[in-house]
C-alpha positions as a printed NumPy array, in Angstrom:
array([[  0.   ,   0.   ,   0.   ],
       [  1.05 ,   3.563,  -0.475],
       [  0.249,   6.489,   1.553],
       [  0.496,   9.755,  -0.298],
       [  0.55 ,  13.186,   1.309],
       [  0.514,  16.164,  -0.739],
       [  2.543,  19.686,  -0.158],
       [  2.357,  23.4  ,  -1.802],
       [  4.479,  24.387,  -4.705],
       [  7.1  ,  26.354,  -3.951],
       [  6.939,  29.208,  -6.06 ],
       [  5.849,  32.566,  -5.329],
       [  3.367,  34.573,  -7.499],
       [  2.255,  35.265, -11.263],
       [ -0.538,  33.764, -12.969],
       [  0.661,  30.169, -14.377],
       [  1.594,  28.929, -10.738],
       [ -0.488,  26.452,  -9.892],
       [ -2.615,  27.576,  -6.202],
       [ -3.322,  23.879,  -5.084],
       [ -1.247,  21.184,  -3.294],
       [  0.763,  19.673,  -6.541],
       [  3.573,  17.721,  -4.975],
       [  3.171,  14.506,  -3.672],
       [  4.722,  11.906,  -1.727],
       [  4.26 ,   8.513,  -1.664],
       [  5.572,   6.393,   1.076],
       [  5.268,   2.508,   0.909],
       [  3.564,   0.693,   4.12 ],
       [  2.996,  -2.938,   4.99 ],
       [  0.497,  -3.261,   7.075],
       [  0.556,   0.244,   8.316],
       [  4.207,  -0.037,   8.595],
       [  6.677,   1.874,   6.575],
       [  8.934,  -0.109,   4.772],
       [ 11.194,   3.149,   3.495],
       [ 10.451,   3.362,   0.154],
       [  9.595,   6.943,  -0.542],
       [  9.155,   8.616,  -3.491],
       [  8.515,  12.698,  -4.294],
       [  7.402,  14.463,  -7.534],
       [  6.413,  17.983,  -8.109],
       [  7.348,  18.117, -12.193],
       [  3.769,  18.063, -13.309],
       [  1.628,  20.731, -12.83 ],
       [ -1.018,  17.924, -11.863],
       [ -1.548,  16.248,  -8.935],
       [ -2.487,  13.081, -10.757],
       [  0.659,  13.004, -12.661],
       [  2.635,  13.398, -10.211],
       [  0.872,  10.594,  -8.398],
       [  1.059,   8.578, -11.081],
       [  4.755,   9.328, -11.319],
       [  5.094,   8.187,  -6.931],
       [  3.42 ,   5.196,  -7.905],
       [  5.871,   3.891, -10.845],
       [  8.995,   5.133,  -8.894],
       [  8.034,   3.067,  -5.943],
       [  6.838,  -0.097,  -8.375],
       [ 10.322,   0.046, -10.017],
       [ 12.183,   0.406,  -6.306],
       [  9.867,  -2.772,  -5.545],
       [ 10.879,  -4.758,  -8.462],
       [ 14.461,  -3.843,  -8.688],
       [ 14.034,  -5.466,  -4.651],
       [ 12.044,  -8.433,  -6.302],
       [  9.089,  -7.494,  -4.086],
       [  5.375,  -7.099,  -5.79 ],
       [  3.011,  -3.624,  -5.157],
       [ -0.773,  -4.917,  -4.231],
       [ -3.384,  -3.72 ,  -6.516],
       [ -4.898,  -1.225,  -4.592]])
């Protein structure tokens, strides 16, 4: 399972930055335990690309270890 939390972006002002919480986090837990695979991505200026993006980073940490990501 992974647990995502979501921060700010860092910018300041003008029109094109984006006013939500963009960047996530994504922290891999086994049964409620962290396991300390994290992964962080603020590139997109969507949340669910950068989700997206947590989620493959942590399924290619978890392969590279020969472990398998539950379908959530």
């Amino acid at each position: 399972m992974i647990r995502y939390e979501l921060w700010p972006p860092r910018t300041t002002g003008g029109q094109q930055v984006s006013r939500i919480d963009n960047g996530v986090k994504g922290v891999h837990e086994v049964d409620g335990a962290p396991t300390g695979l994290e992964a962080c991505c603020n590139l997109h200026r969507s949340q669910f690309k950068n989700r997206e993006a947590v989620r493959e980073m942590i399924e290619w940490a978890l392969a590279s270890a020969n472990m398998a990501l539950p379908d959530s």
